[in-house]
C-alpha positions as CSV (number, residue, x, y, z in Angstrom):
1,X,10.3,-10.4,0.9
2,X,9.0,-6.7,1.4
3,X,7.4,-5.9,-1.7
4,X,6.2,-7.3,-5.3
5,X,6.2,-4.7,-8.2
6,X,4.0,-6.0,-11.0
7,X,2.3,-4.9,-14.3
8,X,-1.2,-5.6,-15.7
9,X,-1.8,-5.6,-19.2
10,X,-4.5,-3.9,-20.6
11,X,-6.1,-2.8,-23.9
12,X,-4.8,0.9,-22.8
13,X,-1.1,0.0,-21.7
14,X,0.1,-2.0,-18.3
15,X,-0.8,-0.8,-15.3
16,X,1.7,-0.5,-12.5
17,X,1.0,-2.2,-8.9
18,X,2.8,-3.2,-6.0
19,X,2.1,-5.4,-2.8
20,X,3.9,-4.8,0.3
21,X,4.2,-7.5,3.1
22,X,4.7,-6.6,6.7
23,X,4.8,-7.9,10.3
24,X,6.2,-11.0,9.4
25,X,5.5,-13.9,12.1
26,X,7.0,-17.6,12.4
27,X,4.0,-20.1,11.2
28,X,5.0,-23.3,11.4
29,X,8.4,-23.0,11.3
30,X,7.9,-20.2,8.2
31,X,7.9,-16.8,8.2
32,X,4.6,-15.9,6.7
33,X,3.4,-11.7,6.9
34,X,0.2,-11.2,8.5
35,X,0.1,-7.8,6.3
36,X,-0.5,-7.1,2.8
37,X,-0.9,-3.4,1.7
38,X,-2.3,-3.5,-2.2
39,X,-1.6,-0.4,-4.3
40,X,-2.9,0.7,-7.5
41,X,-2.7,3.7,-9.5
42,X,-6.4,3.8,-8.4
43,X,-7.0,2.4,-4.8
44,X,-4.5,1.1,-2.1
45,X,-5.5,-0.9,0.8
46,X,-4.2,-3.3,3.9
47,X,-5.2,-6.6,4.4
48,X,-4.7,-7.8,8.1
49,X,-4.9,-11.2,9.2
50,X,-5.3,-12.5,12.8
51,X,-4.0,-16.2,11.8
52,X,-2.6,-18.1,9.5
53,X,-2.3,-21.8,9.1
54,X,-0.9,-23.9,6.6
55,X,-1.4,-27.3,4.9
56,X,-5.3,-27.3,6.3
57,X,-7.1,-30.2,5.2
58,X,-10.3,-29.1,3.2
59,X,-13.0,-31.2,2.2
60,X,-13.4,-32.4,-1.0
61,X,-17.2,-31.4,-1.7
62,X,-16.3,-27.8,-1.1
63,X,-14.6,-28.3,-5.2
64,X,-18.0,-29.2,-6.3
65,X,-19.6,-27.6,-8.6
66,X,-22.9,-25.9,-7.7
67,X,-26.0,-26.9,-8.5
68,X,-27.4,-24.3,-11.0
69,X,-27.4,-20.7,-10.9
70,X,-28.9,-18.7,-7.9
71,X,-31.6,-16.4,-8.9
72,X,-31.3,-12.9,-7.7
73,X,-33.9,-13.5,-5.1
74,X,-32.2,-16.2,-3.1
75,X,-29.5,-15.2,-0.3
């Protein structure tokens, strides 16, 4: 795949986008792009990624939910 077209609806009308995948490398035995350049009628930019893995176990507490809300002061 090189590129995904999509519309977002909004109150005004759909908005036109498109995402455009690049240098494609084998992960796993998959073909998986380590590029992504986002467009927008308003901003465009390139997300790069240095590695990619798939099927990574997470741990279940990172799904919890927190605790209460942070006040602003708190990092």
């Amino acid at each position: 795949m090189l590129r995904v077209e999509h519309f977002t609806p909004t109150p005004v009308g759909s908005l036109p986008g498109q995402m455009d995948f690049a240098n494609y490398r084998q992960v796993d035995g998959i073909q998986m792009p380590f590029q992504v350049k986002i467009s927008t009628t308003e901003d465009t930019h390139t997300e790069t990624f240095s590695h990619v893995a798939l099927n990574t176990p997470i741990a279940n507490s990172k799904f919890n939910m927190p605790q209460g809300p942070v006040s602003p002061d708190q990092p």
